[in-house]
N, C-alpha and C positions, 0 to 999 in steps of 0.2 A: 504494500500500500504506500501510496507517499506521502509525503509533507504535509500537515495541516495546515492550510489556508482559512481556513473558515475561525472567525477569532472567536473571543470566549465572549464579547459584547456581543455582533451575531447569535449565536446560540440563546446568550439570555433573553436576546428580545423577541428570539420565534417564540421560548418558553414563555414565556412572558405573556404573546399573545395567545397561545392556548389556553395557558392559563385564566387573564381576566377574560377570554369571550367563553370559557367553559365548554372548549370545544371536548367533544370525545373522540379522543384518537382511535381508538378501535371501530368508531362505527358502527356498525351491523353482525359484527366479526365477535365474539367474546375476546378475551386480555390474551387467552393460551394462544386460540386460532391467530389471531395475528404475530403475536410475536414467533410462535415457533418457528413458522418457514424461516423467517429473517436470522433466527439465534440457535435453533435446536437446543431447546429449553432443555430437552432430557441432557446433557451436556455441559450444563451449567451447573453450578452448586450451592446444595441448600443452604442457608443460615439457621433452619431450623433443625435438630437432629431429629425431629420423627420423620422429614423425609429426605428421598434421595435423590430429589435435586430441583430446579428450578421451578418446577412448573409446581410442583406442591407447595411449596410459597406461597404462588399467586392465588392458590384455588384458599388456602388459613386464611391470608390478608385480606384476599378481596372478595371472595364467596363466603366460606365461613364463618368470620369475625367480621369483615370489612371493616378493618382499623387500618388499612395505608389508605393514603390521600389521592383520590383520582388519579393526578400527577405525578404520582410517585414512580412513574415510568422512565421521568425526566433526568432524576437524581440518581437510581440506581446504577451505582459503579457497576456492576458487573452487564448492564446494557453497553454503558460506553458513551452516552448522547451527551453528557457534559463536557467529557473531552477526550473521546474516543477518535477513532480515522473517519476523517469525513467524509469517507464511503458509507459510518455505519449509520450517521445520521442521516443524509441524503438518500439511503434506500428507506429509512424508517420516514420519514417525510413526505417519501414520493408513495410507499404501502398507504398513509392517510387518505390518496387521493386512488385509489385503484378503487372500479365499481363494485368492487364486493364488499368495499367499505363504507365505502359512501356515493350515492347517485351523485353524478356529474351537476349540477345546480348551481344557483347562485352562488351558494355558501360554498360550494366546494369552488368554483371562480375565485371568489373573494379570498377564502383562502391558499388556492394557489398563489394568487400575485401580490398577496402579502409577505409568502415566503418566498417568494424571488426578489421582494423588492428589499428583503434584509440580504439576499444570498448576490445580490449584482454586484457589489462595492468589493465582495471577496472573491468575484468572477467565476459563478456557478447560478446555475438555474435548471427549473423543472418543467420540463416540455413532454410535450405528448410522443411516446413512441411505435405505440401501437394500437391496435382495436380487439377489443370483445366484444360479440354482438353488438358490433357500433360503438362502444362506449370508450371512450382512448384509455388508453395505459401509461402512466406515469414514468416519468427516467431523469434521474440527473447529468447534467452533463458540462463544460466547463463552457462559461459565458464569451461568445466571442464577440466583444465589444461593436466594432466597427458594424459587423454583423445585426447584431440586437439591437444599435441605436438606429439603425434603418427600418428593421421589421416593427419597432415601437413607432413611428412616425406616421408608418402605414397603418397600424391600428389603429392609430388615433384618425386618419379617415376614413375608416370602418365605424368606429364609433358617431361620428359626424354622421355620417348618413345614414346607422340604425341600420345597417346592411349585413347583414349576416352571411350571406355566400359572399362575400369581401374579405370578411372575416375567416371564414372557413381556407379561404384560397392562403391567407396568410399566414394559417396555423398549418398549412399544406406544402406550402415553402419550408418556413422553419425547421421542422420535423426531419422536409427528405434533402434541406440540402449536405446531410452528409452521408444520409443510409441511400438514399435514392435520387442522385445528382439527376439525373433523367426526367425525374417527375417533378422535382423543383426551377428545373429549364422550361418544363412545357403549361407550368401554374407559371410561372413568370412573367409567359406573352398573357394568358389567361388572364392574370392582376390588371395588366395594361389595357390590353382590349375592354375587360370590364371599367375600367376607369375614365375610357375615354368613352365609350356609350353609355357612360352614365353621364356626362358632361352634357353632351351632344343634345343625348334627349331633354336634359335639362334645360339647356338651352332651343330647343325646336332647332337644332339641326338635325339635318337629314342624310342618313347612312345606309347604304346598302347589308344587307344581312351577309353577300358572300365579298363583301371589304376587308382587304386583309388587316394587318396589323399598322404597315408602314401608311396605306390610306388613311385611315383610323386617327393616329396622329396627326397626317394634316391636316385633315378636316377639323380638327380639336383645334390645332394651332391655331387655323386663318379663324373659328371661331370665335378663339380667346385672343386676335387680334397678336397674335405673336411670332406670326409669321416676319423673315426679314426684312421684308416691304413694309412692315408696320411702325418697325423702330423709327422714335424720331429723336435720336440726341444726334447731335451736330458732331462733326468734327474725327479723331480719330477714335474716338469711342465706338461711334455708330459702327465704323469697320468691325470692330469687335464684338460688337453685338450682334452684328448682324450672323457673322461667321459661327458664335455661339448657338443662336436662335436656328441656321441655317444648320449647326449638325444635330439639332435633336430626332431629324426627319432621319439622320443616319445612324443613332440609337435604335430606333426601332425597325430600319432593316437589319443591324446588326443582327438583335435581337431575333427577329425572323428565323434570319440565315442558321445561327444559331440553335436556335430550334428545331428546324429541319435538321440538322447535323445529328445531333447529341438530344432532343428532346424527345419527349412522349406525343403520342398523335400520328404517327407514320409508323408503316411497320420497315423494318430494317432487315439487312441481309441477315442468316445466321452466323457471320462472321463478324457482324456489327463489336466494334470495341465500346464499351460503355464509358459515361463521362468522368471525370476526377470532381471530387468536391469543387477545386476550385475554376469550373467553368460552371458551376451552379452558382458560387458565389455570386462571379460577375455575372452571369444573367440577374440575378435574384434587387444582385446591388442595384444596376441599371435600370431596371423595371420601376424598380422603388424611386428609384432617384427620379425619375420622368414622371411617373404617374402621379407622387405628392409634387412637383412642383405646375403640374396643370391642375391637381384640384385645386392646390393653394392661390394661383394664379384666378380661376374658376370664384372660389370663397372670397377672394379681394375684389374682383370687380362687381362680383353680387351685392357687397355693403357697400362700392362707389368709389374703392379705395384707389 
């Protein structure tokens, strides 16, 4: 295991919040069911000597007597979670949030990204890695800055729009740009095509349904009036701007090209080599990058700005 990252003020303040919102960590799960996969309670050792080992602890204190404190999960040395490898809290974290524990909900939303927004500063977060009967499955993994300050931007114009397949597409990126670089290339035109027909009809422009992505864009641009022809600063600026404004039409053929290469949506020869993370990244970045600054562009001129 390596190094611990995750400091001891972290820790306190996730404890802390379980603690005053009285969450239950177990869920739906009794204390044994959850902890054993994570610990092999048989394994562990008793403090009591009528039994032989861990889990007849929990069944005295918390079935029996019920004399430890809800929380008392928190504190026991022999779990590790005050300052154990911060593997063994991050799998105990991310167990919180798997749906056998608790349905996918508000409250489990809410407490998700309350414990990513203690685990970011120490560069670790918990993302969705897989599915059960639809329901995702929890994983930590270490926070890639650059990365996550882009995918948060985009959420927040998911949010803005109360859009939920926006949203979806973003937790769809996230997720596969490093298990499924493929599938994070081909949501990344998806983000932007959606972006920009959301604009468009917003504004009553008019798009054809088989427009590709690079169309899509223009049409956005000369919409939001930020096509080259539109800039009007004087002098050697304008050259600059124009040439900026003039390569976003080349982002999203990039993007395209791209796509058809290494993304999802085409079938591929059986010799096809699959993508490396980091051409998911740069799609993922790019998309991001383009798509908030036409919403934002979109959001300013709607208040007159």
């Amino acid at each position: 295991m390596s190094e611990n990252t995750i400091s001891e003020l972290t820790r306190r303040d996730i404890f802390d919040f379980i603690r005053n919102n009285r969450i239950g960590w177990a869920g739906r799960l009794t204390e044994v069911e959850f902890l054993d996969p994570l610990y092999s309670l048989g394994n562990l050792p008793s403090t009591d000597r009528r039994f032989s080992d861990f889990a007849g602890d929990i069944w005295q204190h918390r079935v029996n007597n019920s004399d430890w404190d809800d929380d008392w999960v928190l504190t026991d040395p022999r779990l590790g979670l005050e300052s154990g490898p911060d593997e063994i809290l991050l799998a105990f974290l991310s167990k919180m949030l798997h749906p056998t524990v608790r349905p996918y909900n508000d409250e489990a939303r809410r407490i998700l990204d309350t414990f990513n927004g203690y685990l970011a500063p120490d560069g670790w977060e918990i993302v969705e890695r897989e599915h059960i009967s639809g329901r995702p499955v929890f994983a930590a993994r270490k926070r890639i800055a650059s990365a996550a300050l882009a995918l948060d931007h985009a959420r927040a114009v998911a949010i803005t729009l109360n859009a939920e397949y926006i949203d979806q597409q973003i937790t769809r990126m996230q997720v596969a740009i490093e298990d499924d670089p493929e599938l994070a290339i081909g949501t990344a035109k998806e983000f932007l095509e959606t972006i920009c027909k959301t604009i468009l009809t917003a504004r009553g422009g008019a798009y054809d349904k088989d427009d590709d992505l690079s169309r899509l864009v223009k049409l956005t641009l000369k919409k939001l009036r930020l096509t080259a022809e539109d800039a009007s600063v004087d002098g050697v600026a304008l050259n600059v701007i124009r040439r900026v404004l003039g390569s976003l039409g080349s982002v999203a053929q990039g993007l395209a090209e791209l796509r058809n290469l290494h993304g999802t949506g085409h079938g591929k020869s059986a010799w096809h080599q699959s993508a490396e993370p980091r051409y998911a990244r740069l799609a993922v970045g790019a998309a991001i990058a383009l798509g908030v600054f036409l919403f934002d562009a979109h959001s300013a001129n709607e208040q007159g700005s």
